[in-house]
C-alpha positions in Angstrom: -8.9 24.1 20.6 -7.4 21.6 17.7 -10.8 20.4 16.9 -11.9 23.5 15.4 -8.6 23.5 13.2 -8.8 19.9 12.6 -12.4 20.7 11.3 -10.9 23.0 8.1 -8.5 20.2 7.4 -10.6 17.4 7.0 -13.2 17.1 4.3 -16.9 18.0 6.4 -18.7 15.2 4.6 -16.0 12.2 4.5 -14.1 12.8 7.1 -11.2 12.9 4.9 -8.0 15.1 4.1 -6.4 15.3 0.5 -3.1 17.5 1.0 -1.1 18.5 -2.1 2.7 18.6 -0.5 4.8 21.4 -2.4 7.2 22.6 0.1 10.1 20.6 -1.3 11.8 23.8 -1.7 12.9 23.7 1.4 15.3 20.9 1.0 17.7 22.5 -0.9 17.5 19.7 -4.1 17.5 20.5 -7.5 15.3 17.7 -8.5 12.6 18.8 -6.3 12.0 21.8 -7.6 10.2 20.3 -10.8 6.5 21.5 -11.3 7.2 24.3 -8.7 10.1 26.3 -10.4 7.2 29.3 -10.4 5.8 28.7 -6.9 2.9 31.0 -7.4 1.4 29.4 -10.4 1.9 26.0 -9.3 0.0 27.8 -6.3 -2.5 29.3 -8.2 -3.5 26.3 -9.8 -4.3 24.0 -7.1 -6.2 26.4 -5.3 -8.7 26.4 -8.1 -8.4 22.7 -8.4 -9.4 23.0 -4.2 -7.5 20.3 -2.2 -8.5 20.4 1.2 -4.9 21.8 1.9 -1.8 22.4 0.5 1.4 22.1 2.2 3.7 25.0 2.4 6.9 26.9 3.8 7.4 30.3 5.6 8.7 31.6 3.2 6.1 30.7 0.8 2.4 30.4 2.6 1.6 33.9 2.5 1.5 33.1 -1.1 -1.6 31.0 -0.4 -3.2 33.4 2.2 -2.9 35.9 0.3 -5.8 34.8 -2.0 -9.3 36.2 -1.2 -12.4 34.1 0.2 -12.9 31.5 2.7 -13.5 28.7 0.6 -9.2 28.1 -0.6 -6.9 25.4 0.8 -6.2 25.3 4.3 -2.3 25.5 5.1 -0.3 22.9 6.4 2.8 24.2 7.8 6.0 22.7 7.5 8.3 23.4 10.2 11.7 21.6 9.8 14.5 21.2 7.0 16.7 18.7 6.8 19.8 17.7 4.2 18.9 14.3 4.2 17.7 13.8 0.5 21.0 14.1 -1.5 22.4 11.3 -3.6 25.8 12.2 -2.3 25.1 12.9 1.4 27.3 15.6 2.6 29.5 14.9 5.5 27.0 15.9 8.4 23.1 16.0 8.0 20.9 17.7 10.4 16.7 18.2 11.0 16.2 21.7 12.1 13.1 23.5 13.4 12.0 26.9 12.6 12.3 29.1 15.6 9.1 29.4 17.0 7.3 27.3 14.6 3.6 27.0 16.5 3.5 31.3 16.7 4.3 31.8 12.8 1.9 29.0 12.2 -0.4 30.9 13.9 0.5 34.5 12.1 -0.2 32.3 9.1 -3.2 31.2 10.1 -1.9 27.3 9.3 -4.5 24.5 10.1 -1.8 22.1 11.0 2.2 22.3 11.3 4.1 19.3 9.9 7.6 17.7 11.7 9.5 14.7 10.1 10.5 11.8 12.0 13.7 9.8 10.1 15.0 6.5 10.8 18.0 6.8 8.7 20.3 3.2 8.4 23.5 4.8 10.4 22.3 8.0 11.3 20.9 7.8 14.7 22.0 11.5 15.6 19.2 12.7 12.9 16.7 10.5 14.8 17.7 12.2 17.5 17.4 16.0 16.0 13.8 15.1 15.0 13.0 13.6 18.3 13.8 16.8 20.3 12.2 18.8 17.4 9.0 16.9 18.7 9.5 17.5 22.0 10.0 21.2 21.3 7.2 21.7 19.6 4.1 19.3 21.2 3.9 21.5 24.3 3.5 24.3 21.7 0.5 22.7 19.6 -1.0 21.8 22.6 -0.8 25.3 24.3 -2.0 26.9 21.4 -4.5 24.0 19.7 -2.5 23.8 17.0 -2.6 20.4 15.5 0.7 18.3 15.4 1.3 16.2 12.3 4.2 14.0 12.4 5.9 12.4 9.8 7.5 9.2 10.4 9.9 8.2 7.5 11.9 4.9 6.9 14.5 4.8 4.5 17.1 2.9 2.2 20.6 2.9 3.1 22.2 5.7 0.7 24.6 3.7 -1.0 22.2 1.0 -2.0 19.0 3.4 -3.5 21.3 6.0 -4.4 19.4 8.6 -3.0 16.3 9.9 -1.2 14.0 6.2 -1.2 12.0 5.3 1.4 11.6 2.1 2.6 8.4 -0.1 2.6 8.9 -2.7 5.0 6.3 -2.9 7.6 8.4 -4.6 10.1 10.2 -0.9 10.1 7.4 1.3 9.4 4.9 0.5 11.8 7.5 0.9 14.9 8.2 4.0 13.6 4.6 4.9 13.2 4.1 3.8 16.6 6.7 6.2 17.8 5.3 9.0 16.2 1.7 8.5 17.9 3.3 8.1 21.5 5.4 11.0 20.6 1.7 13.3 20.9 0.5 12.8 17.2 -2.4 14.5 16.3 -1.9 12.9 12.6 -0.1 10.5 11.1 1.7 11.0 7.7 2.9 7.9 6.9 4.7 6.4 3.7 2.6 3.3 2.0 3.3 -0.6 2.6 5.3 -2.2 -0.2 2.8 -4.8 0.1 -0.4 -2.2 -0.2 -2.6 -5.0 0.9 -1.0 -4.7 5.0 -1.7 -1.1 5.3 -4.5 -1.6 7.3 -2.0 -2.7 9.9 -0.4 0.7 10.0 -4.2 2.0 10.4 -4.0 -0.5 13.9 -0.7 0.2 14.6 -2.0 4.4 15.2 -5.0 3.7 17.2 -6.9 6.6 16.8 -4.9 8.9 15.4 -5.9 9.3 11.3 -3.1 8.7 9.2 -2.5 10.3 5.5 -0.7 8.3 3.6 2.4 10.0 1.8 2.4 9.9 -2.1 6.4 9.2 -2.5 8.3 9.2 -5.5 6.6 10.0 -9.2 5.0 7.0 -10.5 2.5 5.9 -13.4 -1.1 7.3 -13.3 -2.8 3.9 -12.7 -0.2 2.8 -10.2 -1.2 6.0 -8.1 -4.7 5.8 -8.7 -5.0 1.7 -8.0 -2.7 2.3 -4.7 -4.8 5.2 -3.1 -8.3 3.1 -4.0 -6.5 0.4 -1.8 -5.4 2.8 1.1 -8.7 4.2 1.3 -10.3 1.1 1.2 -8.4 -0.3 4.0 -9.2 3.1 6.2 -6.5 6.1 5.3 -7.7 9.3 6.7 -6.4 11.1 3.4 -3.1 11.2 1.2 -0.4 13.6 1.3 0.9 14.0 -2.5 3.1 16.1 -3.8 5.1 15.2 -7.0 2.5 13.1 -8.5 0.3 16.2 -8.3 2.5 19.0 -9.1 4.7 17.3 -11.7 1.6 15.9 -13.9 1.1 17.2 -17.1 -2.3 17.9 -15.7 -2.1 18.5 -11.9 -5.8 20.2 -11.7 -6.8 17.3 -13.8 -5.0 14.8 -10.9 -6.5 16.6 -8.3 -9.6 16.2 -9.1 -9.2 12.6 -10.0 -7.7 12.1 -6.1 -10.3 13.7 -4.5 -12.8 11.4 -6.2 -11.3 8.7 -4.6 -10.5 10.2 -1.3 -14.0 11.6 -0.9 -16.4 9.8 -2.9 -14.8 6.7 -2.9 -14.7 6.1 -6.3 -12.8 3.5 -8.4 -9.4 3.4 -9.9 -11.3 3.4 -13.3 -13.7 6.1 -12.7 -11.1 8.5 -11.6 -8.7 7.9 -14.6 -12.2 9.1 -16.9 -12.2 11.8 -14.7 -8.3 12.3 -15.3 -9.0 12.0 -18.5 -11.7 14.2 -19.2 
């Protein structure tokens, strides 16, 4: 039954979800391992900040689970890795699932498992990977109500963002997006608009699947803070965040500023005071 994982996911009162993303381990880049180079503190300190989940690895949710009470983060599981970030690329790149990803979600006792969808400029064979990663794994979530986000991820050609950068363009995303929700979403994890003021058409675009909008690169507190006010506003189920939580100089302090906004809809302004204080 997903509804009764769905219900430790998503916030009892708003009906929202604030995930702190800090599996970028997985990935296999130096750069992403800022703010997490000592996993169980980084850990540690957003479970007593208290998202309503943070997102995690196999090899590194038991960290979370292992803490006492009932009242921590629930776990997102994510269950593919891919070599798709690089600023060199290598020669072949790949999405591969865990084997058996919905039974050690399970053993984990994971509220959700996570699976990335690329659109990659000149890479259709990844596309393809994550495709029949979803098809592996939907009869799974479904078999065992276990919820099914997918992650559907546009980016830049390589040699032009030199590097891992999405793309905003809703002409691409909400195709994508689309895709993901026929695919058997149960939630959406989407990347935001360029143009924040359209992303109600990415809300449209999933029906009624929720979507949590992704956090992306690190940018300036007020940016963040302006953009996720706007997402809410224009009816995001939640935000998925990851560096601009983890790599703060204050990532408690961040947290709670987020879940202001998430959950009592508060301002830009008032969260920064709360960032602040």
């Amino acid at each position: 039954m997903k509804s009764a994982r769905i219900n430790r996911l998503f916030n009892q009162d708003s009906n929202r979800c604030f995930d702190v993303a800090i599996d970028h381990g997985f990935f296999n880049e130096y750069g992403f391992l800022s703010g997490i180079e000592n996993i169980e503190k980084a850990i540690a300190t957003l479970v007593e900040a208290a998202p309503d989940a943070i997102q995690l690895t196999v090899g590194q949710a038991p960290i979370l689970q292992d803490f006492p009470g009932r009242h921590k983060p629930s776990l997102v599981l994510r269950t593919d890795v891919a070599n798709v970030y690089g600023k060199d690329l290598p020669r072949a790149l790949f999405s591969r699932m865990i084997k058996d990803p919905v039974e050690q979600a399970l053993r984990l006792d994971a509220t959700c498992v996570v699976v990335n969808l690329f659109r990659i400029p000149n890479q259709p064979e990844v596309t393809d990977q994550c495709i029949q990663n979803i098809l592996d794994i939907k009869p799974e979530c479904d078999r065992y109500g276990m919820p099914l986000m997918i992650e559907p991820l546009v980016f830049q050609p390589n040699d032009k963002a030199g590097g891992y950068m999405v793309d905003g363009d809703l002409q691409k995303i909400l195709p994508l997006v689309r895709q993901a929700v026929e695919l058997g979403a149960d939630i959406i994890k989407a990347d935001p608009t360029d143009d924040v003021k359209v992303y109600h058409k990415v809300i449209e675009i999933s029906g009624r699947i929720p979507v949590l909008v992704r956090g992306g690169g690190k940018a300036p507190d007020e940016e963040i803070l302006q953009r996720t006010e706007a997402l809410i506003q224009q009816g995001a189920a939640g935000i998925v965040y990851g560096r601009n939580v983890i790599q703060h100089p204050n990532p408690a302090g961040m947290t709670r500023a987020l879940m202001a906004i998430v959950h009592e809809r508060a301002t830009a302004v008032h969260a920064a005071k709360l960032l602040q204080s």
